[in-house]
C-alpha positions as CSV (number, residue, x, y, z in Angstrom):
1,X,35.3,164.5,49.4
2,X,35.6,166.4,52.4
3,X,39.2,166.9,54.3
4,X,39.1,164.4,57.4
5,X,35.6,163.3,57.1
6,X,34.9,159.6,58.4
7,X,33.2,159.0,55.3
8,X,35.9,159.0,53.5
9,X,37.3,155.4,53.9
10,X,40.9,156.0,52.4
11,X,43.8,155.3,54.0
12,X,47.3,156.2,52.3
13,X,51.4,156.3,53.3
14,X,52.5,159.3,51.8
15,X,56.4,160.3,50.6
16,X,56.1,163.8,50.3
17,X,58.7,165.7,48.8
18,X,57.3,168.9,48.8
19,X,56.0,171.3,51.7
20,X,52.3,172.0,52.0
21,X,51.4,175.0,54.6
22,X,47.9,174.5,54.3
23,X,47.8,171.0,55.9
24,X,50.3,171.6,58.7
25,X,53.4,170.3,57.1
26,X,56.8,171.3,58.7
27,X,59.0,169.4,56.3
28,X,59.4,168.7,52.7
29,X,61.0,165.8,53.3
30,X,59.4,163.3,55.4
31,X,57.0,160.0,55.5
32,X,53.2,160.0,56.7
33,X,50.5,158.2,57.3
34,X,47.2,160.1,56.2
35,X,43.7,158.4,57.5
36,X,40.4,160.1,55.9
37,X,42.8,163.4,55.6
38,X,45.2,164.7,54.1
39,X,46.8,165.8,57.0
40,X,49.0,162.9,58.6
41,X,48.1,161.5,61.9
42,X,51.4,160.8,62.0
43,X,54.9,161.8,60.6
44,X,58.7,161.8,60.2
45,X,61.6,162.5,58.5
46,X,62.4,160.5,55.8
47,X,64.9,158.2,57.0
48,X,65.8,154.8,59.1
49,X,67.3,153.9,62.3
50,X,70.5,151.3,61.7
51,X,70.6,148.0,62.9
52,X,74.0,147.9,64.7
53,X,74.3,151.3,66.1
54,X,70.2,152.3,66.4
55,X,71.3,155.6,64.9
56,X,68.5,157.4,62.7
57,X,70.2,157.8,59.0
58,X,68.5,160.7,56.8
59,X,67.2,159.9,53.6
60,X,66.3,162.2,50.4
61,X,63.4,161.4,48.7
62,X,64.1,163.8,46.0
63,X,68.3,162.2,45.5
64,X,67.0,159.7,42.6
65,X,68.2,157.0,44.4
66,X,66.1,153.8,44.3
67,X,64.1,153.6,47.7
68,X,62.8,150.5,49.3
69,X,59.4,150.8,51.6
70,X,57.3,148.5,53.7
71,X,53.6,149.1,54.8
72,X,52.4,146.5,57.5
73,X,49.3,146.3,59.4
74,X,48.7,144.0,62.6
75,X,44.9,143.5,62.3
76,X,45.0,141.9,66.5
77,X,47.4,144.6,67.9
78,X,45.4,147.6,65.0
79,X,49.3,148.4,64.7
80,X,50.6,150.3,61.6
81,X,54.4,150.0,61.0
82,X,56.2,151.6,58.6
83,X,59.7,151.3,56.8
84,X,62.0,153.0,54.3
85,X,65.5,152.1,53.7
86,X,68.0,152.3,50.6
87,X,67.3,149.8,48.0
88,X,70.2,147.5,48.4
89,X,70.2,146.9,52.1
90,X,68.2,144.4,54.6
91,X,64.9,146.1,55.9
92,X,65.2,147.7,59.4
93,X,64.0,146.0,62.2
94,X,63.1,149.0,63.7
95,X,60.1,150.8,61.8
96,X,60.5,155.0,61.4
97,X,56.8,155.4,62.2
98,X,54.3,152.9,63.8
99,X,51.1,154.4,64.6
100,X,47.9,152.5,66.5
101,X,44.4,152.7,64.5
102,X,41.8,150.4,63.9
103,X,41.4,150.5,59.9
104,X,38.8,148.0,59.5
105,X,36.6,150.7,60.4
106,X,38.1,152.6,57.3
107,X,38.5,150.0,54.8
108,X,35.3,148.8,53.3
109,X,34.5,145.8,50.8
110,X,35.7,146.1,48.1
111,X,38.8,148.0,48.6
112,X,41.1,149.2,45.8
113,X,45.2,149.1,46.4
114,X,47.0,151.6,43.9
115,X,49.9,154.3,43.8
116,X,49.1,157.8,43.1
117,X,51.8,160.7,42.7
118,X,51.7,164.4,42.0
119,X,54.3,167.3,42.1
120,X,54.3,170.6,43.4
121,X,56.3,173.8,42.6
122,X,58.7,171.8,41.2
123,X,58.3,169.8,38.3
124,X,59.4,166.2,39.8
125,X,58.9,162.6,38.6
126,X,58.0,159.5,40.8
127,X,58.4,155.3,39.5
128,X,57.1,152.2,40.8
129,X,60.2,149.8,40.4
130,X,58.2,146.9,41.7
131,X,56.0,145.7,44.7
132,X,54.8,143.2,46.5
133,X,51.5,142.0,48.9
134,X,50.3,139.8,51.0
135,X,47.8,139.1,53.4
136,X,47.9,137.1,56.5
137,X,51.7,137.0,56.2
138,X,54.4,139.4,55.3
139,X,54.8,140.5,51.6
140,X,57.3,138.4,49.6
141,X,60.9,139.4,49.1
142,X,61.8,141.7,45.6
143,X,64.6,140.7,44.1
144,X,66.2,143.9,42.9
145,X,68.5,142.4,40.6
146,X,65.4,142.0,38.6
147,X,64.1,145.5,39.1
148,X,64.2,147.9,35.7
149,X,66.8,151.0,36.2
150,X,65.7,154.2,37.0
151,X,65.6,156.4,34.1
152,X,68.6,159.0,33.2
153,X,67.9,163.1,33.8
154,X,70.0,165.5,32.7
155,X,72.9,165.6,30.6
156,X,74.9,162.0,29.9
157,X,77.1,161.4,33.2
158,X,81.2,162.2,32.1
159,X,83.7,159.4,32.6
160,X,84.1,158.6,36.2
161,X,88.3,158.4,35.4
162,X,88.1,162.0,33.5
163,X,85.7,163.2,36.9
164,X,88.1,162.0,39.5
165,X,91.5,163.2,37.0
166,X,90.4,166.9,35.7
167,X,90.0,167.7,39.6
168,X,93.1,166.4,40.5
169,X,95.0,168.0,37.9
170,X,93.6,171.1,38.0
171,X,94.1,171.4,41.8
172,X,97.8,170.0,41.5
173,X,98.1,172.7,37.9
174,X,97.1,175.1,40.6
175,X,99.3,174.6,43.5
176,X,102.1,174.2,41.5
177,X,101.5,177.7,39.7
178,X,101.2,179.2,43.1
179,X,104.4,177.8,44.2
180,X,106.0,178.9,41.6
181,X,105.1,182.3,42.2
182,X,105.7,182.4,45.5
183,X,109.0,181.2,45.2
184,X,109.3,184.0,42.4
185,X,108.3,186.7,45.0
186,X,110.8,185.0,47.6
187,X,113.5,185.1,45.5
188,X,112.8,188.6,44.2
189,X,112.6,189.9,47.8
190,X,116.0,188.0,48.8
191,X,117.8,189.6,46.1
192,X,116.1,192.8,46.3
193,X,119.0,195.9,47.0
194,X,118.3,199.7,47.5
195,X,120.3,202.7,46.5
196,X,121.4,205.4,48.3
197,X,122.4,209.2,47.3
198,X,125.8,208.9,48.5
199,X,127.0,205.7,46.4
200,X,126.7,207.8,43.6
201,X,129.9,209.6,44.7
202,X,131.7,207.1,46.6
203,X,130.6,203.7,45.7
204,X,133.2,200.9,44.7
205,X,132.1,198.3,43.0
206,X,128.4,196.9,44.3
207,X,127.9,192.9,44.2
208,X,124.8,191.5,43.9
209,X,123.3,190.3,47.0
210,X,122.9,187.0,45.1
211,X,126.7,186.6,44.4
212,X,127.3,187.4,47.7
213,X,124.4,184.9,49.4
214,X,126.4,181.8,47.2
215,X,129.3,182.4,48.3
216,X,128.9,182.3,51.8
217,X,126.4,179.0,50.9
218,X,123.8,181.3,52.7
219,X,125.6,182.1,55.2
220,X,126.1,179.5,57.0
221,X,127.9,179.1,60.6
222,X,130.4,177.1,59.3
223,X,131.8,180.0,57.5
224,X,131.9,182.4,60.2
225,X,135.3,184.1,60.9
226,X,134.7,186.4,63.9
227,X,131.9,188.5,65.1
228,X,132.1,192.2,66.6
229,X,130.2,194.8,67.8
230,X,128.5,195.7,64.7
231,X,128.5,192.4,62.8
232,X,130.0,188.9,62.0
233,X,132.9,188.0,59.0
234,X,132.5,185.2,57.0
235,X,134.9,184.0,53.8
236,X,133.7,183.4,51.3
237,X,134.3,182.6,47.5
238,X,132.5,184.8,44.8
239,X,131.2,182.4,42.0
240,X,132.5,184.1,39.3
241,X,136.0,184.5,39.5
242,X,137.0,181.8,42.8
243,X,138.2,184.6,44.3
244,X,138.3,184.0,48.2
245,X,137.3,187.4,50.5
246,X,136.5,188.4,53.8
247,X,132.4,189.5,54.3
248,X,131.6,191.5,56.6
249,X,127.9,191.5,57.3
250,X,125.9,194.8,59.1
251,X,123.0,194.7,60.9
252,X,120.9,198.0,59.4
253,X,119.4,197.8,63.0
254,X,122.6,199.0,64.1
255,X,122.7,203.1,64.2
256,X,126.4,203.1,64.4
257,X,126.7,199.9,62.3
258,X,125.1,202.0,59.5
259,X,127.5,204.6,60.2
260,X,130.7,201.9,59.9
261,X,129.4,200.5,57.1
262,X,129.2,204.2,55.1
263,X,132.4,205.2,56.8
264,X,134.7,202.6,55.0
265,X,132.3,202.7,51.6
266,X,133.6,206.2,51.7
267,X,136.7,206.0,52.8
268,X,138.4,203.2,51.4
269,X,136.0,202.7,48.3
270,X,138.7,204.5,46.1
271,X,142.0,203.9,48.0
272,X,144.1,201.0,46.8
273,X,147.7,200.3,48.5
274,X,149.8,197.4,49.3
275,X,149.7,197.7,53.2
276,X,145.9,198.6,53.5
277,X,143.4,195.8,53.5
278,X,141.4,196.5,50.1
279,X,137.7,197.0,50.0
280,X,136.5,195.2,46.8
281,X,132.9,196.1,46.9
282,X,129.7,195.9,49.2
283,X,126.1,195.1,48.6
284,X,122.8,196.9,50.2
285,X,119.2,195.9,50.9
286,X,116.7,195.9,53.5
287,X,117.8,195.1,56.8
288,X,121.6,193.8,55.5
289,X,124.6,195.4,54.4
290,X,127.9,193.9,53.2
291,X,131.3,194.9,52.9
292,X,133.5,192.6,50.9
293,X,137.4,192.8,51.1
294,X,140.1,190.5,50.1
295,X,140.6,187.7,52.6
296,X,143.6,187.6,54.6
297,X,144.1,183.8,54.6
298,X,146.7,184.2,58.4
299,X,144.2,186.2,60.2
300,X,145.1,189.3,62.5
301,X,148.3,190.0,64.5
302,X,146.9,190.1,67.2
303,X,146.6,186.0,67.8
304,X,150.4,185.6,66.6
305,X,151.0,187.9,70.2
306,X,148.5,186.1,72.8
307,X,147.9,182.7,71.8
308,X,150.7,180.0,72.3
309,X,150.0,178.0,69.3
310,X,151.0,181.2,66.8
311,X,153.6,183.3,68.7
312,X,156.5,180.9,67.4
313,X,155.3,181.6,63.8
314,X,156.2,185.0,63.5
315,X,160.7,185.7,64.7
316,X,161.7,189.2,65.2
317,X,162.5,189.9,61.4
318,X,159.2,189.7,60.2
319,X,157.6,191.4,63.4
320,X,160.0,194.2,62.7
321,X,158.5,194.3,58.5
322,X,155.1,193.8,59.4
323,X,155.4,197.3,61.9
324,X,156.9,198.9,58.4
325,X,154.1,197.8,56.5
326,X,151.8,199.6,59.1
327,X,153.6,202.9,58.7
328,X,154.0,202.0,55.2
329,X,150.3,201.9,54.5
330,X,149.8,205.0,57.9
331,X,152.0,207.1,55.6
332,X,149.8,207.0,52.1
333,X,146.9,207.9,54.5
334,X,148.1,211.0,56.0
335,X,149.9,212.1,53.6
336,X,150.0,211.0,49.7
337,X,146.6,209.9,49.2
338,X,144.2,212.9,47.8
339,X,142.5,213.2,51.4
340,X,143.5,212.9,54.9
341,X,142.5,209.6,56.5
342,X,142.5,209.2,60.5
343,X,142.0,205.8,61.3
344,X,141.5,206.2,65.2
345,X,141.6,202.5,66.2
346,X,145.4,201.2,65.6
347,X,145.9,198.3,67.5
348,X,147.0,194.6,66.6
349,X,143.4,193.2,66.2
350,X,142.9,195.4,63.3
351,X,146.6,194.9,61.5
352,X,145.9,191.9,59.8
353,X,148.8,189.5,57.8
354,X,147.8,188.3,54.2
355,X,149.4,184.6,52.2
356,X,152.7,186.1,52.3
357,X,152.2,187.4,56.1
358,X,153.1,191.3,55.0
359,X,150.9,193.5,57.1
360,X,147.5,195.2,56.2
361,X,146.0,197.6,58.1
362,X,142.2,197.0,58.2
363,X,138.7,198.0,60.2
364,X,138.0,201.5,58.9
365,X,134.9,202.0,60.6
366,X,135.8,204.5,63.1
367,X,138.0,206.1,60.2
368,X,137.4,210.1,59.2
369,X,137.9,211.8,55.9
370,X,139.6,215.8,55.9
371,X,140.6,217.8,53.3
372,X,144.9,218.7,53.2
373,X,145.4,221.7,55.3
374,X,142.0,221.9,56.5
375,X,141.2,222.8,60.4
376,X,140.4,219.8,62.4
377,X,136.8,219.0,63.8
378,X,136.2,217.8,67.7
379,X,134.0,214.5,67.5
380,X,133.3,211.8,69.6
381,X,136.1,210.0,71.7
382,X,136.2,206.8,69.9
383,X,138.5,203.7,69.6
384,X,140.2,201.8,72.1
385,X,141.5,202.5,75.4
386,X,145.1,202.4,75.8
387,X,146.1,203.3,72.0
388,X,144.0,206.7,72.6
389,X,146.3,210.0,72.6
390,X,145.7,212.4,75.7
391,X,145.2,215.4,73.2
392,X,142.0,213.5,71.4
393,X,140.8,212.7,74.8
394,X,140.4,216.3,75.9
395,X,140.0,218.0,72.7
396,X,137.9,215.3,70.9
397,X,139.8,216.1,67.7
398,X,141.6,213.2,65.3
399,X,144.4,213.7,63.5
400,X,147.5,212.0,62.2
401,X,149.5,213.0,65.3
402,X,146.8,211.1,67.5
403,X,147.0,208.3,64.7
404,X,150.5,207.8,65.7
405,X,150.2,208.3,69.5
406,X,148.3,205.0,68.6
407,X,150.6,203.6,66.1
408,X,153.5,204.2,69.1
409,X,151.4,202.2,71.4
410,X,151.2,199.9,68.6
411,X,154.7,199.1,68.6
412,X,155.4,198.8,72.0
413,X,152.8,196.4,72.2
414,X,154.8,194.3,69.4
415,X,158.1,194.5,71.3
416,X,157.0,194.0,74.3
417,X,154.4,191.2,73.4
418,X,151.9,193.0,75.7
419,X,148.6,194.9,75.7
């Protein structure tokens, strides 16, 4: 038989699944018509156009999925119609290919009607379910309920419940392992600290940056005492022994908040008296430090001076004992304690009254540390204007003399009741 010769008399619908070069295919995939040749006179995709929308819907021959097909021929119009569709639904009104040729002059008495299949590089199998024909009138209806099942390839399908379960519970096994180690991680890094060369020599006690994160419940706004230059106060209660203190938090952006901070680590890390407020400990990490000191439940002096609702708290007796406590607690620094502390910002916002309202001088940040009988250093002119002595202003150099300049202003500003 020779390719596309009139001689032929054959006329076939072909369902190719696999892609022939040689013949002009351009799809693996498709339907066509095939008229004395075996290269279509006409093709498609395999696939039909929907009823209700007029979409085209793509169809794989090679899914194993039962296919339905219609071949019709209208000997008056010589039209060739046809139709493939899933198995279950109604046939398309529309047909995916309809082609005009007059096949009486191909078909020849007698005429045989058969199915023929072959495979290509790939090993593939093709069934017959059922058919149907007629002629003079269309073909009759299939009943698929009837039809025989397509055979079973491959291994034997797994339950659909243990299909649609191991997914889920491996994917929810999964994300729950993640979170869990992310949560991990977060926590390690929230409680992570660092260590520093000079808290070998000076450090008081460290908390943990956990301890001190509970017992400010995070902290939260509603715990917040005050706020200066360098950082904000909270109270706070340490979880293990209910003890209530004062927290002062540092921003490490802070130059001179770094500074503070190491200042009163190093200053007031060893030095425990009744009329100094007492640094219990600190904590380190990136980006935060803490200083925590015992909490002075009636706040500073300073609001018992300006602010109407305190100044009838305090009468003249205790006014007079809480300036003793100062130069009480002034005293141990200059003089008895095993170094020389300067404390270069006396003033009443920094004296600060405990349960039993005795003063405590507090706030060493601007403090600095000298050896007994040691010559004095010029620094920076720091602290606040109006306790500063003229000396330390021109000379830049602290000492316990400009420390009481300050203290003097101190008292005058307790008598008097102004700044």
């Amino acid at each position: 038989m020779k390719n596309s010769s009139p001689t032929n008399h054959f006329f076939a619908v072909e369902l190719d699944t696999a892609l022939t070069i040689e013949i002009q295919e351009t799809t693996a995939n498709h339907i066509g018509i095939d008229i004395n040749s075996l290269n279509s006179a006409k093709s498609y995709y395999a696939g039909y156009y929907d009823d209700r929308s007029g979409s085209f819907q793509n169809l794989s021959l090679s899914s194993g999925e039962a296919k339905q097909v219609q071949v019709e021929y209208n000997g008056e119009e010589k039209q060739i119609n046809v139709t493939i569709a899933p198995v279950e639904m109604e046939k398309p009104a529309r047909p995916l290919i309809s082609y005009t040729y007059d096949l009486s002059t191909v078909l020849q008495e007698p005429a045989y009607i058969g199915f023929s299949s072959s495979t290509g590089p790939v090993d593939s199998q093709h069934y017959v379910l059922g058919w149907s024909l007629n002629m003079n009138r269309p073909a009759s209806a299939l009943d698929i309920t009837k039809l025989p099942k397509l055979p079973r390839e491959g291994p034997k399908p797994r339950s659909t419940l243990l299909e649609t379960i191991l997914p889920i519970a491996t994917a929810t096994f999964i994300i729950v392992a993640g979170a869990i180690t992310i949560l991990l991680v977060n926590r390690k890094l929230r409680y992570s600290e660092l260590k520093e060369d000079w808290e070998v020599e000076f450090g008081p006690h460290r908390f943990s940056y956990k301890d001190s994160y509970h017992a400010t419940e995070g902290f939260k706004s509603k715990h917040l005492l005050g706020a200066g230059g360098f950082g904000k106060v909270y109270k706070g209660v340490l979880p293990s022994s209910k003890l209530d203190v004062a927290m002062k938090k540092v921003s490490r952006e802070s130059m001179q908040g770094m500074i503070e901070f190491i200042v009163e680590v190093v200053s007031i890390g060893h030095i425990r008296h009744g009329n100094l407020v007492q640094l219990l400990g600190y904590f380190m990490r990136k980006g935060e430090l803490l200083l925590v000191y015992e909490y002075m439940s009636n706040g500073s002096l300073h609001k018992y001076l300006y602010y109407d609702e305190y100044n009838t708290t305090l009468n003249w007796a205790r006014m007079f004992q809480i300036m003793k406590d100062i130069a009480t607690g002034l005293l141990y620094l200059h003089e008895k304690w095993e170094k020389v502390v300067v404390h270069r910002d006396i003033k009443a916002g920094n004296v600060l009254l405990d349960s039993k309202m005795n003063g405590r001088l507090g706030d060493f940040g601007l403090a600095r540390l000298y050896d007994h009988d040691t010559d004095l250093q010029a620094t920076h002119v720091v602290g606040t204007m109006g306790y500063l002595a003229p000396e330390f202003i021109r000379t830049g150099k602290a000492s316990p003399l400009t420390d009481m300049f300050a203290f003097g202003a101190f008292l005058l500003e307790v008598t008097c009741g102004q700044r």
